[in-house]
N, C-alpha and C positions, 0 to 999 in steps of 0.2 A: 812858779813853773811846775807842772805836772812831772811825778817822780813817783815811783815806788822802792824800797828797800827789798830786798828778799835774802833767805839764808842759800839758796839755791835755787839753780836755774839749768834748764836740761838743753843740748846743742841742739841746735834746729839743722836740718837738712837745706841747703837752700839751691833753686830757689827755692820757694813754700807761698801757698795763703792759709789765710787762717782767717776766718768771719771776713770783712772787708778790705783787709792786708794784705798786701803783698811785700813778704821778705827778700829782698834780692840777694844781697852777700853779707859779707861779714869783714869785714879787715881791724887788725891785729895793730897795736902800737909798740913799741921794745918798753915802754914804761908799762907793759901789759892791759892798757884803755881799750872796750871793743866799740869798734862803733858797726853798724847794724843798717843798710840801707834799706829804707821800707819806702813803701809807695802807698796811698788810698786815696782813691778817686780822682787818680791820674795827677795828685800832687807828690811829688817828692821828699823828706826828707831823713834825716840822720837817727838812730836814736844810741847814746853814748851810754854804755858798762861802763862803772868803775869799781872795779877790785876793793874792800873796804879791808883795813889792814886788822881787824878785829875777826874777820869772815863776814861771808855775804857780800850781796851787789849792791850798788845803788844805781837802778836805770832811771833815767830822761833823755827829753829830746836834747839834740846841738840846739846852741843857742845862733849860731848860725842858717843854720836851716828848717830852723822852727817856722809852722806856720803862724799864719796872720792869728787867726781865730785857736785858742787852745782848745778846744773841744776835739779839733782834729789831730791833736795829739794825744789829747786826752783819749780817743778811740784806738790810735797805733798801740799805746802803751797797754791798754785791756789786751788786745786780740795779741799782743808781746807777751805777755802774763800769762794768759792762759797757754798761747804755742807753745811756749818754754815751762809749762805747768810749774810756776813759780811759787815756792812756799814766803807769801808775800809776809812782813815783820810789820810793813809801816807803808801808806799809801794814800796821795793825793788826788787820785785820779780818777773816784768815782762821780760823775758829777751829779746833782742831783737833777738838774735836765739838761739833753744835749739841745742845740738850737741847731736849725737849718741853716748854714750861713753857705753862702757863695761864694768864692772865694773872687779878688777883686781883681779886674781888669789892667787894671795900673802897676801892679807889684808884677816885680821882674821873677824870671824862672829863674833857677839854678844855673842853666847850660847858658843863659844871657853874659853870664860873667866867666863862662870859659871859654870864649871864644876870644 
């Protein structure tokens, strides 16, 4: 699963875009987890901070709401990186080609299971 480590990470204003992102909010957990609503290309999903007890972050998407195809998260998490001008330590996420994928007709949206 696409992830980067960093020693720091700067607060984003949101909302925001940044290259083909859109950050929506931000929410806060009392075990102090952030999770990050992002959007690109009208697909939705999460991407989860966790606090690392040494210093630094480790960002990735929810395993939840990750998409089908990892290249599209593999793009939230760049356009996340550089928003947050991340002094990156360690990093999955380069890929060496993105592919064009469409995302599939069959797989349910997010709001499908809130209702």
């Amino acid at each position: 699963m696409p992830n980067f480590h960093t020693s720091t990470l700067k607060k984003l204003s949101y909302p925001c875009t940044f290259g083909e992102t859109t950050f929506v909010y931000e929410a806060h957990s009392a075990r102090g987890n952030i999770l990050v609503m992002a959007s690109m290309g009208g697909e939705p999903m999460l991407i989860r901070i966790h606090p690392k007890k040494e210093g630094g972050f480790l960002v990735k998407g929810d395993k939840v709401t990750r998409p089908t195809q990892a290249s599209f998260l593999q793009k939230v998490l760049i356009d996340f990186r550089d928003a947050s001008e991340a002094k990156e330590i360690f990093s999955n996420i380069e890929p060496k080609k993105f592919l064009h994928v469409k995302p599939s007709p069959f797989l349910k949206e997010i709001n499908f299971f809130c209702q």
